[in-house]
C-alpha positions in Angstrom: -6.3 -22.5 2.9 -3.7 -21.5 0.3 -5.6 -22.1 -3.3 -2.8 -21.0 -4.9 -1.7 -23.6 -7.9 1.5 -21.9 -8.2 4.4 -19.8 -7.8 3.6 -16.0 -8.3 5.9 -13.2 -9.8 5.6 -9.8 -9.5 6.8 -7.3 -12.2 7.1 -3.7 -11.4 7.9 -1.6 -14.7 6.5 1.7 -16.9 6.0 1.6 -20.4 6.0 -2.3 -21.2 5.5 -1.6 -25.1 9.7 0.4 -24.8 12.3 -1.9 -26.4 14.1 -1.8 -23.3 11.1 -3.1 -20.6 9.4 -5.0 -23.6 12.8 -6.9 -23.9 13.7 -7.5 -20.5 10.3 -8.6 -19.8 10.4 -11.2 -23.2 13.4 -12.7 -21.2 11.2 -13.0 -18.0 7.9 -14.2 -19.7 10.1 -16.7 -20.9 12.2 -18.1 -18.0 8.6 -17.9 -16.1 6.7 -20.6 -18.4 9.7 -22.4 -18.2 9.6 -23.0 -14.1 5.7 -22.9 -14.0 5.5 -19.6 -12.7 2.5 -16.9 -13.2 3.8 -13.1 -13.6 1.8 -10.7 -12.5 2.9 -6.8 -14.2 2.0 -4.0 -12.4 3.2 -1.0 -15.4 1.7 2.1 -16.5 1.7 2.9 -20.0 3.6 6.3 -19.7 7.4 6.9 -19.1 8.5 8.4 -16.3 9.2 11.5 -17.8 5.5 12.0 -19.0 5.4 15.3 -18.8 1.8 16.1 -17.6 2.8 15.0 -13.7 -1.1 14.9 -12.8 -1.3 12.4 -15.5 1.6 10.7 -14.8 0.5 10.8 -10.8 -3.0 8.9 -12.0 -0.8 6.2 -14.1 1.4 5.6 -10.8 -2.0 4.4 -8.6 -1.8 1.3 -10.0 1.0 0.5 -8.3 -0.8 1.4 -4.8 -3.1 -1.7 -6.3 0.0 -4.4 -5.2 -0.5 -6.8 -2.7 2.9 -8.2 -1.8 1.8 -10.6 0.6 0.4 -12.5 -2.3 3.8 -12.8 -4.5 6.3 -14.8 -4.1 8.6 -12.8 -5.6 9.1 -9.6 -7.2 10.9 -8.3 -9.9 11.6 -4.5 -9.9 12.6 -3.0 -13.7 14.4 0.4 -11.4 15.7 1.6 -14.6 12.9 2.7 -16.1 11.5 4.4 -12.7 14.7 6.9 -12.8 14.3 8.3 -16.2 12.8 11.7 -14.7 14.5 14.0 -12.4 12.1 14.3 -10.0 12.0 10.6 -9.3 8.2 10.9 -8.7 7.8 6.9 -9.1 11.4 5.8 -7.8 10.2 6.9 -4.6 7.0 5.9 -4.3 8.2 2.3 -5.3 11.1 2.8 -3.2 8.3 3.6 -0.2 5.5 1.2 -1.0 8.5 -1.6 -0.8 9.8 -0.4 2.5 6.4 -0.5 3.9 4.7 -3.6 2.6 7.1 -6.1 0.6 8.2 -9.0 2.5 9.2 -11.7 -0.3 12.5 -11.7 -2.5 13.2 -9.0 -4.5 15.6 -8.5 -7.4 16.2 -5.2 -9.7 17.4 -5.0 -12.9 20.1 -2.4 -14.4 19.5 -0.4 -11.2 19.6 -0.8 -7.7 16.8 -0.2 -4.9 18.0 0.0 -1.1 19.5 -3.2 -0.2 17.9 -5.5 -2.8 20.1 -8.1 -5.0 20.8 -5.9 -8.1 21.6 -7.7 -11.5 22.6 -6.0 -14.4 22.5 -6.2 -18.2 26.9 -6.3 -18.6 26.6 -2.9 -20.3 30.4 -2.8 -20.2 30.9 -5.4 -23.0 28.4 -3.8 -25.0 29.7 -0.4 -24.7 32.9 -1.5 -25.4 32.2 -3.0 -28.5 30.1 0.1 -29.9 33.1 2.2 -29.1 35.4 -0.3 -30.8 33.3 0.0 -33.8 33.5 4.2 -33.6 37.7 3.9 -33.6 37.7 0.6 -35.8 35.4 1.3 -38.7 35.2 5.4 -38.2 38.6 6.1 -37.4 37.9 8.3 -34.7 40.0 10.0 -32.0 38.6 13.1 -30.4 35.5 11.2 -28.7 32.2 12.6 -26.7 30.6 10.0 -23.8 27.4 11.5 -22.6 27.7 9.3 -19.7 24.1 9.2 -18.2 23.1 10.6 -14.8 26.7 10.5 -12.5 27.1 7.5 -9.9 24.7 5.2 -11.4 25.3 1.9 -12.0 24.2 1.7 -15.5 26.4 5.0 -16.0 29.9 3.6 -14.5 29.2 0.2 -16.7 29.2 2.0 -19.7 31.8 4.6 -18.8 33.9 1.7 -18.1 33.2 -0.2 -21.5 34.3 3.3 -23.1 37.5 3.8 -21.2 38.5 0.3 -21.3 38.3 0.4 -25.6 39.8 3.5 -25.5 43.0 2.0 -23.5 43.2 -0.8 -25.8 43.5 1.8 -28.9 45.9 3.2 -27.0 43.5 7.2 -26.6 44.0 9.4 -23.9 41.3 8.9 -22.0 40.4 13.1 -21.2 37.4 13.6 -18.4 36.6 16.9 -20.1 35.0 14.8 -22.6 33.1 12.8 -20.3 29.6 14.5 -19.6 26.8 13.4 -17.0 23.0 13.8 -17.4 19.8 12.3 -17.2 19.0 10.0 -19.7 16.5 12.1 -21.8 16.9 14.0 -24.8 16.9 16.9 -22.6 20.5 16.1 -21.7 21.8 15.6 -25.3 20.2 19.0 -26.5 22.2 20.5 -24.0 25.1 19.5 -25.3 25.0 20.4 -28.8 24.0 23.5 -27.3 26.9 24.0 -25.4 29.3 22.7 -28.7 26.9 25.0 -31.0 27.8 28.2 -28.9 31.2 27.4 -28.5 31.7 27.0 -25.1 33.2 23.4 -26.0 34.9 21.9 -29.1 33.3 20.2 -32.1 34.8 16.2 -31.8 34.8 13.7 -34.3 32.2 11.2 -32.5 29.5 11.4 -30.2 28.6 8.0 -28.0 25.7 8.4 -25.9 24.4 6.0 -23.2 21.1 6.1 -24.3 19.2 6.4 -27.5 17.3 9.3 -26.4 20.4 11.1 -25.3 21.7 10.5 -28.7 18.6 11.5 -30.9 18.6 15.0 -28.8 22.3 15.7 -29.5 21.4 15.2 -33.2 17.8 17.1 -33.3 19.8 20.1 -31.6 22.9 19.6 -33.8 21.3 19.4 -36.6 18.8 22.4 -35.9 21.8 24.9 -34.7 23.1 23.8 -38.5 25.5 20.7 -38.1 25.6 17.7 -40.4 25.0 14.2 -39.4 27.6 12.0 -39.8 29.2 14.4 -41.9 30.4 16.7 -39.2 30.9 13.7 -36.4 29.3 11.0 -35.8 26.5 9.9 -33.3 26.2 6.6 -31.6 23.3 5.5 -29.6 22.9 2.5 -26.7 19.3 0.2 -26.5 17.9 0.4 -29.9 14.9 2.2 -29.2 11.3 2.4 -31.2 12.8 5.8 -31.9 16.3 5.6 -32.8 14.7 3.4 -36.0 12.3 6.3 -36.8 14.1 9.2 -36.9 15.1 11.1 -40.0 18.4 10.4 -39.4 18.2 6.7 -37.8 20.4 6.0 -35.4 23.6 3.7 -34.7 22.8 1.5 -31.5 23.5 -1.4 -29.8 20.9 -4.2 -28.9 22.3 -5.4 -25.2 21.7 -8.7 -24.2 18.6 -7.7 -21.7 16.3 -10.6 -22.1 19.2 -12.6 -20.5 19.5 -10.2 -17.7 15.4 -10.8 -17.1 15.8 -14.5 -17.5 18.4 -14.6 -14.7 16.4 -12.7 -12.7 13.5 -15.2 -12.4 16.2 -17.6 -12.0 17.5 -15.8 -8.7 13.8 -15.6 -7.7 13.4 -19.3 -8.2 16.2 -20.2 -6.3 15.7 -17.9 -2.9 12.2 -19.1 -3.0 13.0 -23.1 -3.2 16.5 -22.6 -1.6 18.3 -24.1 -4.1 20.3 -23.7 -6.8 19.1 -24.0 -10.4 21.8 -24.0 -13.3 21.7 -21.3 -15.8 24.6 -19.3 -18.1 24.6 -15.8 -19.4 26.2 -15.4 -22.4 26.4 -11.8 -22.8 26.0 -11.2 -25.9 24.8 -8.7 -27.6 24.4 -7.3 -31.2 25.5 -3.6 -33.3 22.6 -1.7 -35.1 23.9 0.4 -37.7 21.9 3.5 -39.0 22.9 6.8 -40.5 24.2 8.7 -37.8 28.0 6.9 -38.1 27.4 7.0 -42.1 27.2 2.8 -42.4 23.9 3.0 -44.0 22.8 5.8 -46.0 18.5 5.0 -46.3 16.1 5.4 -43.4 13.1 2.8 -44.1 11.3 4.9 -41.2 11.4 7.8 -42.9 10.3 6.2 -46.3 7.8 4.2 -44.8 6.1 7.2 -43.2 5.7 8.7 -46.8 4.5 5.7 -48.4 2.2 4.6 -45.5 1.7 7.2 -43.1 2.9 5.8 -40.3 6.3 4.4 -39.0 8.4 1.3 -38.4 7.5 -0.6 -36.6 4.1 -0.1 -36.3 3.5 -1.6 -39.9 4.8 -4.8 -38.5 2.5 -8.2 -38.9 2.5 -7.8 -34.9 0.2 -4.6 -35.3 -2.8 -4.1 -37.7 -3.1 -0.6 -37.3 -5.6 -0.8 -40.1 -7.9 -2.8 -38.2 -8.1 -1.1 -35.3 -8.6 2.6 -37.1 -11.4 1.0 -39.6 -12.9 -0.3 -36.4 -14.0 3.4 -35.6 -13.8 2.1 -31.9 -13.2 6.2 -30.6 -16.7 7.2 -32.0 -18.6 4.2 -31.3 -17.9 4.9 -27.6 -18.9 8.6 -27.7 -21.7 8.5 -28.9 -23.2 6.3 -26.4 -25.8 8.0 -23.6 -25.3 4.8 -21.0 -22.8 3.6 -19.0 -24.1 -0.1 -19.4 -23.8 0.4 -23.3 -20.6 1.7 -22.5 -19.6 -1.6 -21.0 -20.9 -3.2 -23.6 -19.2 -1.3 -26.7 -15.7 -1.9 -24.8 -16.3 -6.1 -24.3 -17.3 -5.6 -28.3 -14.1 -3.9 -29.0 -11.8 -6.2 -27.0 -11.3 -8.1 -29.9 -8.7 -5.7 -31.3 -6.5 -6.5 -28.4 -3.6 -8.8 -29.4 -2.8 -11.8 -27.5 -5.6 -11.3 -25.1 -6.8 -14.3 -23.7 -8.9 -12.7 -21.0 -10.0 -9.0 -20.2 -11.2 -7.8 -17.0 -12.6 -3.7 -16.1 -12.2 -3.3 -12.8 -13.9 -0.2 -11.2 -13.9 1.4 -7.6 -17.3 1.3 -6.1 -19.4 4.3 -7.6 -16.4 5.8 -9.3 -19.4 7.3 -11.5 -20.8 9.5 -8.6 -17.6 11.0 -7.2 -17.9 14.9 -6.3 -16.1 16.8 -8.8 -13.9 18.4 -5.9 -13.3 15.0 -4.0 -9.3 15.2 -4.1 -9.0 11.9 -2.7 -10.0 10.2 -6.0 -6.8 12.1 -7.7 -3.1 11.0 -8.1 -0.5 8.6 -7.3 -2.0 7.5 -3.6 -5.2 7.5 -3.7 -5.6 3.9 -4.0 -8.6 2.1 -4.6 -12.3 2.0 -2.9 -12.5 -1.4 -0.8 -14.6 -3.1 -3.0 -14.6 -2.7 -6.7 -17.0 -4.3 -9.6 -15.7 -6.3 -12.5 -17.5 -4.3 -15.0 -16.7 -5.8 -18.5 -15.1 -9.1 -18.9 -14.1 -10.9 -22.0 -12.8 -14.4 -22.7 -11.6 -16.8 -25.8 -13.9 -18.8 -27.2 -11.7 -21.8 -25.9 -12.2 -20.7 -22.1 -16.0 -20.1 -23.0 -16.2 -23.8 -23.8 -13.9 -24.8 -20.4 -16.6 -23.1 -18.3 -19.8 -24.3 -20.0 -18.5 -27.9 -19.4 -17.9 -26.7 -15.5 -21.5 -25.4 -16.1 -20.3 -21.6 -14.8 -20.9 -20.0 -18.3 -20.4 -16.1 -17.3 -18.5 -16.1 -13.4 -17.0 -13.1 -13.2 -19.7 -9.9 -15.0 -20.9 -7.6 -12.3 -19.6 -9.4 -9.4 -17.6 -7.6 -6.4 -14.7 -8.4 -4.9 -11.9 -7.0 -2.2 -9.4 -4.9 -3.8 -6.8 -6.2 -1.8 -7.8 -9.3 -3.4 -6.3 -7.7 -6.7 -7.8 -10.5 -9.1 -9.1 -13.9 -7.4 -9.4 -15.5 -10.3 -5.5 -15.8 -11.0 -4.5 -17.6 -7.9 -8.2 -20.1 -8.7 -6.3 -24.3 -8.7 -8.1 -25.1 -11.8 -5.7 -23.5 -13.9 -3.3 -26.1 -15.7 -0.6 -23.5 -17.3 0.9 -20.5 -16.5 0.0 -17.5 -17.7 0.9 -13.2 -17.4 -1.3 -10.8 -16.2 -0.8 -7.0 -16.7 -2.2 -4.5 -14.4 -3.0 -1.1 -15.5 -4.7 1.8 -14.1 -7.7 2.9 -15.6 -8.3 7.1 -14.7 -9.1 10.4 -16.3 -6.8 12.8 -16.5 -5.5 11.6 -12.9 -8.9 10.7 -11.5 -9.0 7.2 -10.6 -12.2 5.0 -12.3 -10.9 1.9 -11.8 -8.1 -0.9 -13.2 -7.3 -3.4 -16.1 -6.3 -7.1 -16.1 -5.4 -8.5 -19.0 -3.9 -12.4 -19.3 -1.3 -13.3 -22.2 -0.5 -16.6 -23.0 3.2 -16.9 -21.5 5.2 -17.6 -24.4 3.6 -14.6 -26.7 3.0 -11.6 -23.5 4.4 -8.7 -24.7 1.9 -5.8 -25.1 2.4 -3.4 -28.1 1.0 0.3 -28.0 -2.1 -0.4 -29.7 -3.3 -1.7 -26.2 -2.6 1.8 -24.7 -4.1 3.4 -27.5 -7.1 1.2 -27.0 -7.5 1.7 -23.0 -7.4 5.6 -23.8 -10.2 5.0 -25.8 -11.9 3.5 -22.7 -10.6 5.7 -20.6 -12.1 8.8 -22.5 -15.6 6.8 -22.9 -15.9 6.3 -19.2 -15.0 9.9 -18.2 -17.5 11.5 -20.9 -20.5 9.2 -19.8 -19.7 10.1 -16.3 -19.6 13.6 -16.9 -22.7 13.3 -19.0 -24.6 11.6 -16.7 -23.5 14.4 -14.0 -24.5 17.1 -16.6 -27.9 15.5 -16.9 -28.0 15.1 -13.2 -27.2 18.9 -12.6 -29.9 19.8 -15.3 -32.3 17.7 -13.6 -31.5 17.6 -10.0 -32.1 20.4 -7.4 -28.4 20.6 -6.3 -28.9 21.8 -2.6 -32.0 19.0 -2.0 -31.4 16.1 -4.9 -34.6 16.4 -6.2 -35.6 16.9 -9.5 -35.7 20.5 -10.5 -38.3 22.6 -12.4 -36.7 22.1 -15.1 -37.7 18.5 -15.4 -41.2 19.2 -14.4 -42.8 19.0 -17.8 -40.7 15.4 -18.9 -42.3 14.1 -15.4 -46.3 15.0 -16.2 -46.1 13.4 -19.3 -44.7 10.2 -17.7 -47.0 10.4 -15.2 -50.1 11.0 -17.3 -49.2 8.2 -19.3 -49.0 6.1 -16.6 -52.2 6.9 -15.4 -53.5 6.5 -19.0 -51.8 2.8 -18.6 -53.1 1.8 -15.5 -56.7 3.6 -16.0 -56.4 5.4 -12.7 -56.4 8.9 -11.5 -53.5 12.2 -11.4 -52.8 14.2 -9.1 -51.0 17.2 -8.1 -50.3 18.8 -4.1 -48.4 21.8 -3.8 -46.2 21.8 -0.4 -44.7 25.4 0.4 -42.9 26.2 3.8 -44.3 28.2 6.0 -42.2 31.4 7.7 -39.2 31.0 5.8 -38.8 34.2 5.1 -38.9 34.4 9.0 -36.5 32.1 9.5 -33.6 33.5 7.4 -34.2 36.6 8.9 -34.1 35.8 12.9 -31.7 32.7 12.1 -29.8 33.2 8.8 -29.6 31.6 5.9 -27.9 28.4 6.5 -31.0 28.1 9.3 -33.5 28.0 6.3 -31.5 26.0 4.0 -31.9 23.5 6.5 -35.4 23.4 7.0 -36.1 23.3 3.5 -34.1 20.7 3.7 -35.7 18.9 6.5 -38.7 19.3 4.3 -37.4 18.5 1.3 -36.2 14.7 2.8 -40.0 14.6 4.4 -41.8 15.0 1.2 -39.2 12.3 -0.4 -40.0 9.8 1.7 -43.5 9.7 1.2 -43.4 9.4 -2.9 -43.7 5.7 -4.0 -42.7 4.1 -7.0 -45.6 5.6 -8.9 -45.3 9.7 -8.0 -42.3 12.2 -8.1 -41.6 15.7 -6.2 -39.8 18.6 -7.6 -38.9 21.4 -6.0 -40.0 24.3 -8.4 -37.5 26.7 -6.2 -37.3 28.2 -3.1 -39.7 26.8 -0.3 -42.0 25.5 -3.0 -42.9 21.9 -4.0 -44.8 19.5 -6.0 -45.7 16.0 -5.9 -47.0 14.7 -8.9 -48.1 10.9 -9.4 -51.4 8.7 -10.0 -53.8 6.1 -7.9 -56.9 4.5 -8.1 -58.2 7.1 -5.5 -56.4 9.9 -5.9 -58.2 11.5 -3.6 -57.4 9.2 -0.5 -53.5 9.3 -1.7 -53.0 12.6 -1.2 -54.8 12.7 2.6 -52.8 10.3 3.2 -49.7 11.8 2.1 -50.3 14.9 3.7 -50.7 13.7 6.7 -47.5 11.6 6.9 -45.7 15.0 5.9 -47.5 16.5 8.7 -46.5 13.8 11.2 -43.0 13.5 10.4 -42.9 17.3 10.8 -43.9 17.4 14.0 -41.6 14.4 15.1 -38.7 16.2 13.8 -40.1 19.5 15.4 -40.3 17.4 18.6 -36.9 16.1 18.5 -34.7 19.0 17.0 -33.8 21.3 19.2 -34.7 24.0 17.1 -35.7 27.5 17.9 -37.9 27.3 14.9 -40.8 25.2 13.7 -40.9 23.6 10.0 -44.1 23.7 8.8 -45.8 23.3 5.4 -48.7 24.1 3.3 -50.9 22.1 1.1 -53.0 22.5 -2.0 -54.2 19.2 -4.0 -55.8 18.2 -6.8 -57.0 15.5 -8.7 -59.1 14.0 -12.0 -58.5 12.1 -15.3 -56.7 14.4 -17.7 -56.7 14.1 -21.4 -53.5 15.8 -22.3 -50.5 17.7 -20.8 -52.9 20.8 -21.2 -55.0 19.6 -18.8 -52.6 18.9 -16.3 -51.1 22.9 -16.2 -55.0 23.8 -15.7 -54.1 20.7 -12.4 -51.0 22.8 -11.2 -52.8 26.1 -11.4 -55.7 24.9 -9.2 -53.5 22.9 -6.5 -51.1 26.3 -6.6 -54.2 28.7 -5.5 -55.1 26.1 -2.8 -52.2 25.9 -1.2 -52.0 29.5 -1.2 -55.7 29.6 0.1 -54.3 26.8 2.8 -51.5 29.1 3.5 -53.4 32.8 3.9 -55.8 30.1 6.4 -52.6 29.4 8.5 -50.8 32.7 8.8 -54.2 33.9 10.0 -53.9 31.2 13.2 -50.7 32.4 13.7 -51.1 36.1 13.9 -51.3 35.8 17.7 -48.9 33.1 18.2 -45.2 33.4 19.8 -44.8 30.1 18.2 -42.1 30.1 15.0 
């Protein structure tokens, strides 16, 4: 039965908080509520051209997390997979849609395989910043760092620059045409090329991108140019960065939202099969900053002194004030637990804007994973089967929606199939749409789990405060892990799992105050192999290892709730717990040690025999004191047990 109560979109992006995604996805968010349809975002936080690639690889598993089969559409934002040159996440989009997508698909700004491809009319918009360049600026001798060759975003906006050049009647010159990735990267090589002479100074620079533009200038301006002094520098997008630059940049706002709009509108209408009426208008609007010389103050810049910190970031949007005086970072480090870890996050979710519900979703024992296990690492690993809804956090509106339904706290601690992604979204109850971003929760590439968190459709958009807060958890989780696996290794015996020696003396004074509760007895039995030595010599080493072993999983299954055993190293043990006849507990746990030796030695196979032997005692302690005096006399019994047996063997074939 489909419990579906409505259409579902699927967004595929990076880097939601960018002008450009944040935009397009404004016009989606939008268009959705309108038609009644839920959007699901599947994003990392990162750009693609994050330079750690292991980090970036652990971002990219949340993608891995998308079932298609539940969407009924999906939305791919291509551009901002293709900023890198590698193309590590084009392709594994590009792959995980060949393989497993089998509703309608539309990209925006830049195509995928055979997919409808709708784009943002860059050519207007680069037209008219290039008007504006001649127009206002007077300019001639003209620079287009074009973007990466034989894109479609690059040939728009090539053609938007030739076509303003034509109508001011300029030579249009292809040496002044240069193709690039869209990165600073590209830019900086440029002003290095113009800096060492190989090509001419001209009187404006228009770059397809804002980030192409802001590296021409950094390298311009570092090999000793002047900004706009010596040319002029146009930018295209209107980035966070272009605004916060020491020299803040000319740009151009394109009319993207429209462009994400239309896109649910093509989605609507290959999923109902009918056309639904909608006009683009196209427009879009001119920034000016200080790179062409119309404005001559950054407020970035001044805004940084005053505040220390940058537009936007000061906006209403973002209480960056809040969330620093919240000291969320230490609160979560100092915790020994990982259930107060859970608990510090669902107490910090408050700082979240817009969130309406939070879920942590973790892989099944993502807390235990071997430090070596590679298949917990990078951008296919996936996630475990079954995962845990760890934290969870609501608004005190849906609180009061479930107490009425009498289900107060559904979702806390409860399991669920991955492939299921989030059963609560597609749950009929629900009476509006609403958006949901996925994001992948990992350590430095080392998958722990994954994020849901639901906006109310007409207010989605995620600023970077939420990726500075999932760090946060991100970081808590990994140190409480690798605490609890520090303690564990401090501990634990690592070949056997049981506790070491070092954890003998925390483990008598539990014990004897146990026994002190209950008013019963302590005791102590040494178990130590016998012929080991013999063993590693005839068999080798791995041969003993696996006796003690075999031993080591024998004594373990005979200590109850109310007695541990350590391995104090080598072929030596000790159990140490309390009853009300001590005495009786330790015959009897001898001689199910002794019985399941023989079984094993029965059904092995083994050259060898694994034998043990024993040395007990017992009495009602007064202090820790007492309890060495315990060890001591069990110790010289079991030795006394063991001089006994290597005296019946003396004449004996038998290992």
């Amino acid at each position: 039965m489909d419990m579906k109560c409505r259409k579902t979109i699927g967004v595929i992006t990076t880097d939601p908080e960018n002008i450009y995604q944040s935009t397009v996805l404004e016009g989606i968010f939008r268009k959705a509520s309108e038609l009644n349809f839920d959007v699901l975002v599947f994003t990392t936080f990162v750009k693609a051209t994050h330079p750690n690639i292991v980090y970036l690889k652990g971002e990219a598993n949340i993608y891995n997390l998308i079932n298609f089969d539940m969407l009924d559409g999906v939305i791919l934002l291509t551009l901002s997979f293709k900023y890198h040159s590698d193309n590590i996440l084009y392709e594994q989009i590009e792959k995980l849609m060949k393989e497993k997508c089998h509703c309608p698909v539309v990209t925006i700004d830049e195509s995928m395989g055979d997919y409808e491809h709708l784009s943002t009319d860059d050519e207007v918009s680069f037209k008219g910043i290039t008007d504006h360049v001649i127009e206002v600026h007077n300019c001639k001798k003209i620079y287009l760092l074009a973007g990466e060759k034989d894109t479609v975003t690059s040939d728009m906006r090539y053609r938007g620059f030739v076509k303003s050049l034509k109508a001011h009647n300029i030579k249009v010159e292809e040496k002044n045409i240069f193709y690039g990735e869209f990165w600073y990267t590209f830019g900086e090589r440029i002003a290095g090329r113009m800096a060492d002479g190989e090509i001419e100074k001209p009187e404006a620079v228009i770059a397809a991108s804002d980030y192409i533009a802001l590296g021409f200038i950094n390298e311009a301006v570092r090999r000793g140019y002047r900004v706009p002094e010596d040319f002029i520098v146009t930018g295209y997008d209107s980035v966070i960065e272009s605004k916060a630059s020491e020299i803040t940049l000319t740009s151009y706002v394109p009319p993207i939202d429209e462009t994400g709009e239309y896109a649910v509108v093509r989605l609507y209408e290959k999923i109902y099969k009918k056309e639904l009426k909608y006009t683009r208008s196209f427009a879009g609007k001119l920034v000016c900053g200080m790179s062409c010389g119309c404005r001559v103050t950054n407020a970035g810049r001044r805004e940084k002194s005053d505040y220390g910190y940058i537009a936007p970031y000061s906006s209403q949007e973002i209480d960056m004030q809040k969330f620093l005086m919240s000291y969320m970072a230490e609160t979560l480090t100092e915790l020994s637990d990982l259930g107060e870890c859970y608990d510090k996050i669902l107490k910090h979710a408050y700082l979240v804007d817009n969130c309406q519900e939070y879920f942590l979703c973790t892989c099944d024992k993502w807390e235990s994973v071997e430090e070596n296990d590679d298949s917990y690492y990078g951008n296919e690993c996936g996630y475990t089967e079954k995962v845990k809804i760890s934290v969870y956090r609501c608004i005190p509106e849906l609180f009061h929606e479930w107490r009425e339904q009498g289900d107060i706290d559904p979702y806390i601690n409860t399991f669920f199939d991955s492939s299921q992604m989030l059963p609560k979204i597609f749950e009929p109850q629900r009476n509006i749409p609403a958006v949901y971003y996925f994001t992948p929760v990992h350590f430095n590439g080392r998958r722990i789990g994954y994020s849901v968190l639901r906006c109310p459709s007409e207010n989605a958009k995620i600023n970077f405060i939420y990726q500075l807060w999932s760090r946060y958890v991100n970081n808590a989780l990994e140190m409480i892990r690798v605490r609890e696996l520090l303690y564990i290794m401090s501990t634990h015996d690592v070949m056997t799992g049981l506790y070491n020696r070092n954890s003998l003396k925390t483990h008598v004074r539990k014990q004897l105050e146990y026994s002190r509760m209950k008013d019963n007895e302590l005791y102590v039995e040494f178990v130590d192999m016998n012929r080991l030595k013999l063993i590693n010599d005839v068999y080798g080493h791995d041969a003993g290892d696996a006796a003690i072993n075999v031993l080591a999983r024998t004594i373990s299954t005979v200590c109850t709730e109310n007695c541990v055993c350590v391995r104090m190293g080598g072929d030596e043990f000790i159990i140490i717990g309390c009853a009300e006849d001590a005495s009786r507990e330790i015959e009897n746990k001898t001689e199910l040690i002794k019985e399941a030796l023989e079984k094993y030695n029965f059904s092995s196979g083994k050259p060898y025999r694994v034998t043990a032997s024993f040395g007990a005692s017992c009495g009602k302690p007064a202090n820790v004191e007492e309890v060495d005096v315990m060890i001591n006399e069990a110790d010289e019994r079991m030795y006394e047990y063991k001089k006994a047996f290597k005296k019946s063997q003396e004449n004996s074939d038998v290992m």
